[in-house]
NULOFI-808236 format. One record per residue (C-alpha): residue number from 1; residue in one letter; x, y, z. Coordinates in pm, 1 decimal. Layout:
+-----+-----+----------+----------+----------+
!   n ! res !        u !        v !        w !
+-----+-----+----------+----------+----------+
! NUM !   A !        X !        Y !        Z !
...
+-----+-----+----------+----------+----------+
//
This chain:
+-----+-----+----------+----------+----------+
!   n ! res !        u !        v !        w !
+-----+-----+----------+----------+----------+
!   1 !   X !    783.1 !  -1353.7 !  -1435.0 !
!   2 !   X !    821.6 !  -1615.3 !  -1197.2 !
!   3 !   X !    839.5 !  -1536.3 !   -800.0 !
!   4 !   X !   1084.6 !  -1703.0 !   -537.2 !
!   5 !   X !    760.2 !  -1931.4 !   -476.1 !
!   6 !   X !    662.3 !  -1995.8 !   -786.5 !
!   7 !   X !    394.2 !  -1732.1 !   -871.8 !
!   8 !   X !    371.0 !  -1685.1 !  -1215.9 !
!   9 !   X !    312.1 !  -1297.1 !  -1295.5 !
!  10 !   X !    258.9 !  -1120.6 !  -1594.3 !
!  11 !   X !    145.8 !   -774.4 !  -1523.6 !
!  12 !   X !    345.9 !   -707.6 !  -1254.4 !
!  13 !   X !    742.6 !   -773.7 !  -1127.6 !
!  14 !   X !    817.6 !   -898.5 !   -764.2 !
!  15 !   X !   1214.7 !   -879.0 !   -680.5 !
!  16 !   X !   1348.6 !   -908.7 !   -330.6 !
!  17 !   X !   1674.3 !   -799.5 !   -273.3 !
!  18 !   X !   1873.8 !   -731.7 !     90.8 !
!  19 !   X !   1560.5 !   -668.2 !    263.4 !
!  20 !   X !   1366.9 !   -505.4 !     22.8 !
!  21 !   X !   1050.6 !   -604.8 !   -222.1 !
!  22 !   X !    997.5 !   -408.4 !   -494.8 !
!  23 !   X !    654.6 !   -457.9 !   -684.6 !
!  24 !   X !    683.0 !   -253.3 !  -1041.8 !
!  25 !   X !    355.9 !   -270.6 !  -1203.1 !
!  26 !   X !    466.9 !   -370.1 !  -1550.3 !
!  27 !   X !    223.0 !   -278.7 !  -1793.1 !
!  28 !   X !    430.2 !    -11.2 !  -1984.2 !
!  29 !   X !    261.1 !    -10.4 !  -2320.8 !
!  30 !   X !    -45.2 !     83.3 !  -2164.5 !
!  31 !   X !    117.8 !    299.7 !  -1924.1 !
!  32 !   X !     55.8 !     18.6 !  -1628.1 !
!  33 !   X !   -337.3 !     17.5 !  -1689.9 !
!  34 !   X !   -499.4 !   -156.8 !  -1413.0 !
!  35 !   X !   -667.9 !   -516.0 !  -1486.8 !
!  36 !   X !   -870.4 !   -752.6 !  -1300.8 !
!  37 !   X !   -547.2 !  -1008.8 !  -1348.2 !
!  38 !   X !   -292.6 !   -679.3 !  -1196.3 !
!  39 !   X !   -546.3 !   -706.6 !   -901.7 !
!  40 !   X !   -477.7 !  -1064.8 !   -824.8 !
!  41 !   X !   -145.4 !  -1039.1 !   -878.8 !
!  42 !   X !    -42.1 !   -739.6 !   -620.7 !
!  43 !   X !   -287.6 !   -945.3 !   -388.7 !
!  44 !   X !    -85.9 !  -1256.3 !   -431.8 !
!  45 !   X !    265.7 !  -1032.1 !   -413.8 !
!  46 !   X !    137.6 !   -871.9 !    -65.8 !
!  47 !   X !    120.6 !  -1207.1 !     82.2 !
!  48 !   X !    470.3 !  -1370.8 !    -29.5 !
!  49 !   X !    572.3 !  -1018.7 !    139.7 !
!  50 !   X !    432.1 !  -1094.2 !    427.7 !
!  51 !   X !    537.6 !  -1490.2 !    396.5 !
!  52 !   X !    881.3 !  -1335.8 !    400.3 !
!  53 !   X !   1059.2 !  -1236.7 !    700.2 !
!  54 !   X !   1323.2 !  -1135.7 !    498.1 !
!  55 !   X !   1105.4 !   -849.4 !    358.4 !
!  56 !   X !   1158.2 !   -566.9 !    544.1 !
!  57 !   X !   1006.2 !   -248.7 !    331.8 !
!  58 !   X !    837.6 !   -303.0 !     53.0 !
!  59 !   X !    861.6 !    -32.7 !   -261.8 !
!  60 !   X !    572.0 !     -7.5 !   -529.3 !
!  61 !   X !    676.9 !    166.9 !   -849.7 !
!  62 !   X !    547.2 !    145.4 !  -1215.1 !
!  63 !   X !    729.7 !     75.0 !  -1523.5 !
!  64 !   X !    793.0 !    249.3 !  -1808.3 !
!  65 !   X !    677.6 !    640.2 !  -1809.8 !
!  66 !   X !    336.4 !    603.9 !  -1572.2 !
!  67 !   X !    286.8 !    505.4 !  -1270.5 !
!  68 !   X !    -52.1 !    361.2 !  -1320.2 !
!  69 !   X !   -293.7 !    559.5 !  -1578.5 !
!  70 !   X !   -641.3 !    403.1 !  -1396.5 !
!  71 !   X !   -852.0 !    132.4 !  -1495.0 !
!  72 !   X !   -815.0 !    -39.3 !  -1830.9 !
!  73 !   X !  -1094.0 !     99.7 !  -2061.9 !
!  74 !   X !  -1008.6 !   -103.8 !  -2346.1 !
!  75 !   X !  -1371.9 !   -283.5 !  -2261.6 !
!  76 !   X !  -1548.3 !     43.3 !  -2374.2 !
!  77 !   X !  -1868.4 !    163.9 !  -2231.0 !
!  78 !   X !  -1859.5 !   -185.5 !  -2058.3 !
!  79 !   X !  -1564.3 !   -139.4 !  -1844.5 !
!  80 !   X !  -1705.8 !    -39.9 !  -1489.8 !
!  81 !   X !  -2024.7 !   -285.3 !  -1545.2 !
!  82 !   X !  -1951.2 !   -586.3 !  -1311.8 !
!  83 !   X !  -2226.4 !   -802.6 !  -1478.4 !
!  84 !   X !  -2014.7 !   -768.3 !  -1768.1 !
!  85 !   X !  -1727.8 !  -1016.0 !  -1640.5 !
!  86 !   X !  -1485.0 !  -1124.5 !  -1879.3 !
!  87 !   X !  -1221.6 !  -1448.0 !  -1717.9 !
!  88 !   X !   -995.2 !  -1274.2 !  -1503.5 !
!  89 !   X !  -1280.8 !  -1057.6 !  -1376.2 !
!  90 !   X !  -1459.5 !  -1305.7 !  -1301.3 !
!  91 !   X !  -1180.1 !  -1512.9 !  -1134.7 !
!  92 !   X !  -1112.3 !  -1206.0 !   -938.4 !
!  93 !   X !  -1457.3 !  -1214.9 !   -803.2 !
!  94 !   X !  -1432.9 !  -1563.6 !   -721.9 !
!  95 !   X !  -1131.3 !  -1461.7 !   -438.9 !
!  96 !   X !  -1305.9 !  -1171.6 !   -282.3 !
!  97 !   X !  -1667.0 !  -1264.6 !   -309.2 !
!  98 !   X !  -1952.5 !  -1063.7 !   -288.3 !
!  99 !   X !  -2004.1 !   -777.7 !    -35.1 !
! 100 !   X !  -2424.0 !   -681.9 !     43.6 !
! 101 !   X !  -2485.3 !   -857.8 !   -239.3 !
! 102 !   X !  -2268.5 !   -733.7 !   -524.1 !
! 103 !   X !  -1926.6 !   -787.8 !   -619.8 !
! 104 !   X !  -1607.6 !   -626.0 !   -463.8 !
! 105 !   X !  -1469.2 !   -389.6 !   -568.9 !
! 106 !   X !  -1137.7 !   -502.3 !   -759.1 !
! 107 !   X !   -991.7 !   -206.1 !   -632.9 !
! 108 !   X !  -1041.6 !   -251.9 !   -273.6 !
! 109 !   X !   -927.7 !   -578.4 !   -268.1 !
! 110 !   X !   -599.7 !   -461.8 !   -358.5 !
! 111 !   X !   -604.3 !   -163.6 !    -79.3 !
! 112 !   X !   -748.3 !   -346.5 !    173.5 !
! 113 !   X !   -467.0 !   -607.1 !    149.6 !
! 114 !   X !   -182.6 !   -317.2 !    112.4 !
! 115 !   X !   -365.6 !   -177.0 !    455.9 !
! 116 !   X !   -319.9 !   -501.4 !    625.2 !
! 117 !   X !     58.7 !   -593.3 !    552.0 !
! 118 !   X !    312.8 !   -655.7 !    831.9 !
! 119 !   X !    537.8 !   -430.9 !    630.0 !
! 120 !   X !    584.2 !    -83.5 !    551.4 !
! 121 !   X !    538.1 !    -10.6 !    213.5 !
! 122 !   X !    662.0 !    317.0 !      8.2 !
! 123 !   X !    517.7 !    443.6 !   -311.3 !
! 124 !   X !    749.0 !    579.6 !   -579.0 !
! 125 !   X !    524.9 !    709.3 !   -830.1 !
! 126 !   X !    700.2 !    779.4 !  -1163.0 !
! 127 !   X !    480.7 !    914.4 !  -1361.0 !
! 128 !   X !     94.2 !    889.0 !  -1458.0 !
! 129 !   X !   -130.0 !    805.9 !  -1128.9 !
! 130 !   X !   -506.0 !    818.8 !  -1210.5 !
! 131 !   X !   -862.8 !    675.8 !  -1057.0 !
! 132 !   X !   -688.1 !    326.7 !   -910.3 !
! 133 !   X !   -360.3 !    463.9 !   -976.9 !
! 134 !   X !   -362.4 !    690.3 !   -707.1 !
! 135 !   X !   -653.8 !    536.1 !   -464.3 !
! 136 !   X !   -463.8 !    215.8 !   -453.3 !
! 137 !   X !   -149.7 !    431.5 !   -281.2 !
! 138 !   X !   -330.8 !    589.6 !     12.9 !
! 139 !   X !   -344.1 !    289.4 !    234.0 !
! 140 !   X !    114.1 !    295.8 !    161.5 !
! 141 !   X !    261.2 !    423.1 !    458.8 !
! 142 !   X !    527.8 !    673.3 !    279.3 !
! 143 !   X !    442.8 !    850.4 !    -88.6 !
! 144 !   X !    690.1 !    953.2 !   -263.4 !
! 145 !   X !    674.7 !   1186.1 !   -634.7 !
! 146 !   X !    895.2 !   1205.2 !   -962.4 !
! 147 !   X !    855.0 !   1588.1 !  -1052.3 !
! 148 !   X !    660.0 !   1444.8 !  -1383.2 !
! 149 !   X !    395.8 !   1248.4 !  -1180.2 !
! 150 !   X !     29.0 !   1370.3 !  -1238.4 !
! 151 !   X !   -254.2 !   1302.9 !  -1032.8 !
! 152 !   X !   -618.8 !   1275.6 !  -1075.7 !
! 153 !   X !   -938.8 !   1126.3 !   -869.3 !
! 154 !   X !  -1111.1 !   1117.6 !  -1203.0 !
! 155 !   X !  -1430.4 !    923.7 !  -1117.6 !
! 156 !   X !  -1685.5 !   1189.5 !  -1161.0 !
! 157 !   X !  -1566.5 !   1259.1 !  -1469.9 !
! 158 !   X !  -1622.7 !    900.3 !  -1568.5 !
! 159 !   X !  -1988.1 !    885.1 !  -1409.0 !
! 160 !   X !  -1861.5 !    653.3 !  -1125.4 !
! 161 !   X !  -1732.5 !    658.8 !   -732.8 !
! 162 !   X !  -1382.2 !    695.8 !   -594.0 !
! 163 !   X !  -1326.9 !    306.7 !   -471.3 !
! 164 !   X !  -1051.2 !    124.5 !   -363.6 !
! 165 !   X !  -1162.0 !    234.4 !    -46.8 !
! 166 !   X !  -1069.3 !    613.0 !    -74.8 !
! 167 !   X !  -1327.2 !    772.2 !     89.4 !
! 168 !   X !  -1188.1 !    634.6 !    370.6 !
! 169 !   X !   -844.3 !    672.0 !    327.8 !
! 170 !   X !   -814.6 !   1038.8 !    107.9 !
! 171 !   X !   -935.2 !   1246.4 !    356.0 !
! 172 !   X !   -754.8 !   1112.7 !    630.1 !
! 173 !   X !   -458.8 !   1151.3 !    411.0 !
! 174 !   X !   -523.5 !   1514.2 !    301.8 !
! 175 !   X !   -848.2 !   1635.5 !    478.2 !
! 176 !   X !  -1208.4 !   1660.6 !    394.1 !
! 177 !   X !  -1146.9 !   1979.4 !    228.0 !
! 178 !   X !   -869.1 !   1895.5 !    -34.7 !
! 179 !   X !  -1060.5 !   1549.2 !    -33.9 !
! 180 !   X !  -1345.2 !   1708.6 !   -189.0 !
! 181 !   X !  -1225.0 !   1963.0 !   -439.4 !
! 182 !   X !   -939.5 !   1668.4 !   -552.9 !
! 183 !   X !  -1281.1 !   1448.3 !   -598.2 !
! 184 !   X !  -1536.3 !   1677.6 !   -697.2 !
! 185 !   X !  -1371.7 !   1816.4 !   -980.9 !
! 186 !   X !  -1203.4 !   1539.3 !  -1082.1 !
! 187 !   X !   -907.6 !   1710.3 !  -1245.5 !
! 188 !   X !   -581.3 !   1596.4 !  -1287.7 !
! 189 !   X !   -261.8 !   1795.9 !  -1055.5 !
! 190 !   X !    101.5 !   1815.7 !  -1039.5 !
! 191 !   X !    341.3 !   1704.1 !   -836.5 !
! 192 !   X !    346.1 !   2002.8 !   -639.4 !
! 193 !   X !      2.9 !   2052.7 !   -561.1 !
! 194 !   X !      7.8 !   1653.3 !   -411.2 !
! 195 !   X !    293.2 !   1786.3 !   -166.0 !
! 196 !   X !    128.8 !   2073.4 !    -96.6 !
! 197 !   X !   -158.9 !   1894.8 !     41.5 !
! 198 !   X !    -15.4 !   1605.1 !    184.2 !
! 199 !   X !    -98.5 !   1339.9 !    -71.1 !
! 200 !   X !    287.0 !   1319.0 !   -117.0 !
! 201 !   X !    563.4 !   1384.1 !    131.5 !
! 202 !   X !    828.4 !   1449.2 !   -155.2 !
! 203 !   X !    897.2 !   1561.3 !   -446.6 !
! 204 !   X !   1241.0 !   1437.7 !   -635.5 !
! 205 !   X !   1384.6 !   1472.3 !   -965.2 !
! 206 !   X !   1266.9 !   1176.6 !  -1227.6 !
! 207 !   X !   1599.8 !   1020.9 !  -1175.7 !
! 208 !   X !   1621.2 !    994.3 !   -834.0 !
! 209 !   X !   1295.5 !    858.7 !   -732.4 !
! 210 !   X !   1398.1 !    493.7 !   -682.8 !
! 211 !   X !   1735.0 !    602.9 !   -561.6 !
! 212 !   X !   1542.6 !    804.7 !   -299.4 !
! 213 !   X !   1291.0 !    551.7 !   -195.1 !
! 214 !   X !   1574.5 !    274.3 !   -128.4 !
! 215 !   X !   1777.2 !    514.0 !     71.7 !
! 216 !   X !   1415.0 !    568.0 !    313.0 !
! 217 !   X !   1340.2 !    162.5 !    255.1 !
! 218 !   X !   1738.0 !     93.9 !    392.7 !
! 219 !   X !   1683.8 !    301.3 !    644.0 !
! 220 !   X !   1430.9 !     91.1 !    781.1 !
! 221 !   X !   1588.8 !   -249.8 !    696.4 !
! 222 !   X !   1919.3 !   -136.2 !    881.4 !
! 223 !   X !   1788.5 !     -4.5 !   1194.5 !
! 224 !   X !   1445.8 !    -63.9 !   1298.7 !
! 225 !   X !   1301.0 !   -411.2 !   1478.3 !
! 226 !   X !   1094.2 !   -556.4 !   1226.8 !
! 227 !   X !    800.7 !   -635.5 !   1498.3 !
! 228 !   X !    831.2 !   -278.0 !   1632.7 !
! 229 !   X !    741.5 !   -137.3 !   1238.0 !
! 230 !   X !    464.5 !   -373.3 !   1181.3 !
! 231 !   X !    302.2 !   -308.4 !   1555.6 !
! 232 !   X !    367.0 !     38.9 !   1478.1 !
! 233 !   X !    223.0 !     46.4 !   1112.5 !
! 234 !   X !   -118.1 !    -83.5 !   1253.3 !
! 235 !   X !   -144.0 !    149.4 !   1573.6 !
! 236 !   X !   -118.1 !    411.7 !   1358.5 !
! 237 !   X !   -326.9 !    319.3 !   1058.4 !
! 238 !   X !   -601.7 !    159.5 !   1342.7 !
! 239 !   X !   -611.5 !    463.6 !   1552.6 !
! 240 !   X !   -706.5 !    673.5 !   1281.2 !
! 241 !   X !  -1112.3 !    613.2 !   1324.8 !
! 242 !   X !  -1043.2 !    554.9 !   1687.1 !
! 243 !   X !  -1302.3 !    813.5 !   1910.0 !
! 244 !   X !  -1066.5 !    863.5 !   2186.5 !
! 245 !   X !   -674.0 !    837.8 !   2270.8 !
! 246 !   X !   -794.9 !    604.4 !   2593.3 !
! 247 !   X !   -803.3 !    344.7 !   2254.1 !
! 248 !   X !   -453.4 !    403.5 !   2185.0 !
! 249 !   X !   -355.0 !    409.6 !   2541.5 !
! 250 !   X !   -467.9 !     95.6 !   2588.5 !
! 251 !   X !   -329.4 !    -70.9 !   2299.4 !
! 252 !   X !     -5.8 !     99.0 !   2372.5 !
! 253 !   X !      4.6 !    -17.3 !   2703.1 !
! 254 !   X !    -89.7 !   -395.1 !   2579.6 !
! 255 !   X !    212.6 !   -377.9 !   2321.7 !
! 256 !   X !    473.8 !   -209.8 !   2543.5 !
! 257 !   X !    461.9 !   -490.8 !   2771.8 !
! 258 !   X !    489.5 !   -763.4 !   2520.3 !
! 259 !   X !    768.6 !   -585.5 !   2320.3 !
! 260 !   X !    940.2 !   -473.5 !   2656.2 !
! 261 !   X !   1053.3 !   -758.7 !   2757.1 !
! 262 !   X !   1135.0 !   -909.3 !   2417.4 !
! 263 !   X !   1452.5 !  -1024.9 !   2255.0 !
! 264 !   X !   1421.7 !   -717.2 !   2020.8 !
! 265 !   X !   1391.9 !   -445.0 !   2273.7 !
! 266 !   X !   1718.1 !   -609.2 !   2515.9 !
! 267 !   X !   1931.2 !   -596.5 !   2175.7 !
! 268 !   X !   1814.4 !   -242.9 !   2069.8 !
! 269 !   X !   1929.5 !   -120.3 !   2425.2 !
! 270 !   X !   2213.1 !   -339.7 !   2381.8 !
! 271 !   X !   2344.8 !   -219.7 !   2065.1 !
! 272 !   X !   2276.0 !    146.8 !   2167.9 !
! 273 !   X !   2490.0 !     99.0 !   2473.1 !
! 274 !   X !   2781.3 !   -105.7 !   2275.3 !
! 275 !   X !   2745.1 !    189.9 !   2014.4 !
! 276 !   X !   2697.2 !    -67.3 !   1713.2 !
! 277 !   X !   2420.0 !   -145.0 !   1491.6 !
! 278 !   X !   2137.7 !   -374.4 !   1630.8 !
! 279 !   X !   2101.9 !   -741.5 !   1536.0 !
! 280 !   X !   1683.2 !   -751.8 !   1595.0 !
! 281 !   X !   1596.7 !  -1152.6 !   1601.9 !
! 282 !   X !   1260.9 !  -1180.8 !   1662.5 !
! 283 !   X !   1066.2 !  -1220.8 !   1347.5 !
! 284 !   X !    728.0 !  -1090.1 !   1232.2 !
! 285 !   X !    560.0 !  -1398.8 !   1128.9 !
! 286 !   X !    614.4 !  -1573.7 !   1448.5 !
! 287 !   X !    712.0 !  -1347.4 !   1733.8 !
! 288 !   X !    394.7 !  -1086.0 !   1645.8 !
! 289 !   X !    161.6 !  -1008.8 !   1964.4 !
! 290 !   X !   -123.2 !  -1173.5 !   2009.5 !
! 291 !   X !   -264.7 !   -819.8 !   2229.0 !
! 292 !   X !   -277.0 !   -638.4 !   1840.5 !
! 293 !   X !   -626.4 !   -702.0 !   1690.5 !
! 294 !   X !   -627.2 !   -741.8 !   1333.2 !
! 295 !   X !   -699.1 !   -427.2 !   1081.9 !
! 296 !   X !   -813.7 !   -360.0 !    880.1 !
! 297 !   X !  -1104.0 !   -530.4 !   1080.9 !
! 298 !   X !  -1318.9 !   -761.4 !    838.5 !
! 299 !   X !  -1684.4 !   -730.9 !    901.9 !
! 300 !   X !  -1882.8 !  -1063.5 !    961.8 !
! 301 !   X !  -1999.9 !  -1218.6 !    623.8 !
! 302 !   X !  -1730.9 !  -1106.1 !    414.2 !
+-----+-----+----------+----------+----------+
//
C-alpha cells in the first residue's frame, strides 16, 4: 500500500479519512505477527500523522481475526537474539541506533514514538494481543476491546523481558499489583479481566468495535481544539512520573496563558455563546507552544 506521501507499506494500512487515521496492522495470515519491517512502518505512519494537520485521532486496529499475536517466531530459537540480524532487522537498527551499547529495542521504538504523537490515538483491539501486541498499546491514550480479544504479557514464558517500554507504562496503566501477576505469570486473559483492571476501558461486541472507536475518534474531531488535545495528551502522559503537582501547576500555568489568548480559545467561547459548533483554526504543527517541553524526554546520546 501506498500512503498520501508516498510511503510504500506492506505490513501495515494507513487511510485518512474526515479527520481520522486509521493504522490496521495487516498481517492476517499470521494473525498480524510483529516484524522488524511492521516496526518501521508504524514509525514512519506516526509521523505522516503528525505531518498531517488534518489528522485529528488516530485509530490502531489489526486485520483479520488478531489484533497482533506478538513477535514473529518464524526465526526459531533465534528470534529474540539481536546479533542474529536478518535485513529489515538490521535496517531497523540502523534508525534507532544503539542504546548503552546494544541495540534498541524494536519494540520501544514503536512505543516511544506512539508516546510522543501530537494526536490522540485509540486502540481497537479485535482479537489476539500478545508480548508486543499488547505492550505496544499502553502508551494509546484510549483502549478499547472486541469481547473475543485475549491478552497476554507472555515474556517469562518465553525466557525474555516485557519491552516496548512496559515496565514503565503497565503499571501506571493498571498498578504495580495487576502489573506483576499479568507479568509474572505470563498467562493469557479475557476481555473482561483487561476491563476489570484497567488495561481496557471497554468492552464491545466483535462487530461494533470499529463502529465504537469512530464514534469516540468523531467525537474528538468535531469538538475539541486540536492544540488543546495534543497539550493535553502530553500534560497528562508527562505528569505521570512527575514528584509533585507544583510540576503540573507550573506547566499548567505556562500553557493557560499561551492557549488563553489564542485564536482557538476566542472561537470555543465564541461558538459556545452563538450555540453552534466551533471552527478551531489554529493548527498543531505550527501554532504548538513553545512553554511544553518535549516527552517523552530523550536522554543525551540516544
Amino acid at each position: 500500500m501506498t500512503s498520501m506521501t508516498g510511503a510504500t507499506y506492506t505490513q501495515i494500512r494507513y487511510e485518512v479519512a474526515d479527520g481520522i487515521a486509521t493504522i490496521t496492522l495487516d498481517r492476517p495470515d499470521k494473525l498480524n505477527a510483529f516484524t522488524s519491517t511492521m516496526a518501521d512502518e508504524l514509525i514512519n505512519a506516526c509521523d505522516e500523522a503528525d505531518a498531517d494537520d488534518e489528522v485529528r485521532v488516530v485509530i490502531v486496529t489489526g486485520a483479520g481475526r488478531g489484533f497482533c499475536a506478538g513477535a514473529d517466531l518464524s526465526r526459531g530459537a533465534d528470534t529474540f537474539d539481536a546479533g542474529a540480524a536478518d535485513e529489515a532487522r538490521r535496517a531497523l537498527r540502523d534508525r534507532g541506533g544503539e542504546i548503552d551499547g546494544v541495540p534498541r529495542d524494536g519494540g520501544g521504538m514503536v512505543s516511544l514514538r506512539i508516546a510522543a504523537l501530537r494526536k490522540p490515538v485509540i486502540a481497537a483491539i479485535n482479537g489476539p494481543a500478545v508480548g508486543i501486541g499488547v505492550t505496544m498499546t499502553l502508551p494509546m491514550d484510549i483502549r478499547l476491546a472486541a469481547e473475543s480479544a485475549r491478552f497476554g504479557f507472555v515474556f517469562a514464558r518465553r525466557g525474555i523481558v516485557p519491552e516496548a517500554a512496559s515496565t514503565w507504562f503497565l503499571p501506571r496503566v493498571v498498578g504495580i499489583s495487576r502489573a506483576m501477576e499479568w507479568v509474572a505469570t505470563g498467562r493469557v486473559f479475557d476481555a473482561t479481566e483487561a476491563r476489570e483492571g484497567g488495561l481496557v476501558s471497554r468492552v464491545v461486541a466483535d462487530d461494533e468495535l470499529l463502529a465504537t472507536a469512530t464514534a469516540m475518534a468523531r467525537e474528538i474531531a468535531d469538538n475539541t481544539s486540536g492544540i488543546s488535545v495534543a497539550v493535553s495528551r502530553q500534560l497528562l502522559w508527562s505528569m505521570l512520573g512527575s514528584p509533585s503537582p507544583w510540576e503540573a501547576h507550573r506547566l499548567d500555568s505556562k500553557a493557560l496563558a499561551e492557549l488563553g489568548r489564542g485564536a482557538d480559545a476566542a472561537e470555543g467561547v465564541t461558538a459556545f455563546l452563538e450555540k453552534r459548533p466551533p471552527r478551531f483554526p489554529m493548527q498543531v504543527s505550527s501554532d504548538y507552544p513553545d512553554s511544553m517541553p518535549s516527552w517523552p524526554s530523550r536522554p543525551d546520546g540516544i
